[in-house]
Phi, psi and omega in degrees: 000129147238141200290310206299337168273326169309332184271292176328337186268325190272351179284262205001294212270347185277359173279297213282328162314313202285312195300304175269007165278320168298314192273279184344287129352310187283312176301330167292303197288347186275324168290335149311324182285303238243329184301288176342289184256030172104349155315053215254025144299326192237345136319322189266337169279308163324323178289304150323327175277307171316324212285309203293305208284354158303285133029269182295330159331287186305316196274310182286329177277302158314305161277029139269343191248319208264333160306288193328287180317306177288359153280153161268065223300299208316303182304330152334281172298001172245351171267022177060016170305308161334275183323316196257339182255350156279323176325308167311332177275332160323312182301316199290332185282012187052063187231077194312127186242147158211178180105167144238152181304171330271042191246076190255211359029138164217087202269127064228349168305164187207111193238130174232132139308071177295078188285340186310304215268319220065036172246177194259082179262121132340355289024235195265018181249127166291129189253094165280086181192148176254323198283133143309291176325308207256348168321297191296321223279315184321285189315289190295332159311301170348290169275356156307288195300305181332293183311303198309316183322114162327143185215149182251112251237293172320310159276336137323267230280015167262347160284335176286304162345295172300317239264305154337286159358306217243294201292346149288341164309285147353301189270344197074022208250159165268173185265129159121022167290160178273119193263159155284159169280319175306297162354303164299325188297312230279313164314327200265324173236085211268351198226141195298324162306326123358252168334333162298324177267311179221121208240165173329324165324248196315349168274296194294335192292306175313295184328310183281359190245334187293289205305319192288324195294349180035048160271122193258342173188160201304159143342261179289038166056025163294139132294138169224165201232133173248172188201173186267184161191154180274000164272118169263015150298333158255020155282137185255143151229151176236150169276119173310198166267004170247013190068018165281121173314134125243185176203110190272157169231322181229158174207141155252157156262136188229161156236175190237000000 
């Protein structure tokens, strides 16, 4: 299955609604005029001409409905149709994917499948759309605005800074020892109500806008260092500027 043969059968007619819908709407106002003025000759063929193109209205809304009605959201989805042609647009749309159903990354987003119901999530927002094609488009808009959005680069990483601070206490660690970042979100959002505003996602997306700015150290002129780790449960990834995976796991503060 593809929605995209569904959409080729629904331009015609949703063209041939607009159309007579449009000659309805011209035709009402001519029979209002002509009802006024007494015109009723010209009343009675416009109305006929209403009578017709109603009709056609009618023929056109019913084999829009009876398309409609004859896709098959569930067997889209379940039979994974759905799924392999949004990837593919991911491809055609340069739009980084990773995962399998029904769990994907679009980062910084997190897109799920919902095969029971057929819906669509967003991180924790349902998404009504079935098209791949305007899914994907939905996603790359998305991160188009994000990149665009001011990011203070400088004040990141002095809140991170702080945020170190506290988890070498906390953990007992020396200083300029390598913190996990998970550690630091847990510190930056300490509480599940938190997390609902800035959830892991959305940590990570900062991190990737810190890392592309190549700012190496605070205000108060502390260096920090991001590092690798072989748990990869604590690795966050992210995407550069060039649209390449990395994966932070740690970071120090140092002075030199």
């Amino acid at each position: 299955m593809d929605y995209e043969n569904l959409y080729e059968t629904l331009q015609p007619l949703e063209t041939s609604l607009k159309n007579n819908l449009a000659s309805l709407q011209k035709l009402f106002k001519a029979a209002t005029r002509e009802s006024a003025g007494g015109d009723i000759k010209s009343l009675a063929r416009d109305l006929n001409t209403m009578a017709e193109t109603a009709s056609a209205l009618s023929s056109a809304l019913e084999a829009m409905k009876a398309s409609v009605d004859g896709f098959d959201t569930r067997a889209y989805f379940e039979s994974g149709d759905f799924a392999a042609q949004m990837l593919q647009c991911c491809q055609e749309k340069g739009v980084d994917v990773r995962g399998s159903s029904p769990v994907y990354e679009m980062f910084p987003y997190k897109v799920k499948l919902d095969m029971e119901n057929q819906d669509l999530y967003l991180d924790r927002k349902k998404v009504q759309c079935i098209r791949p094609r305007s899914f994907v488009q939905t996603v790359r808009d998305s991160q188009e605005k994000l990149n665009r959005a001011s990011f203070n680069a400088a004040a990141f990483a002095a809140e991170l800074g702080d945020a170190y601070d506290t988890a070498v206490m906390k953990l007992k660690r020396q200083p300029q020892s390598d913190i996990y970042l998970t550690s630091l979100y847990k510190i930056l959002a300490p509480m599940s109500r938190f997390r609902k505003d800035y959830d892991q996602q959305s940590f990570a997306f900062d991190l990737a806008r810190l890392y592309i700015s190549r700012i190496e150290e605070t205000k108060n002129g502390r260096r920090f260092q991001f590092g690798p780790s072989r748990e990869s449960n604590k690795s966050i990834r992210i995407l550069d500027q060039y649209g390449k995976e990395q994966h932070l796991s740690t970071i120090r503060f140092f002075n030199e």
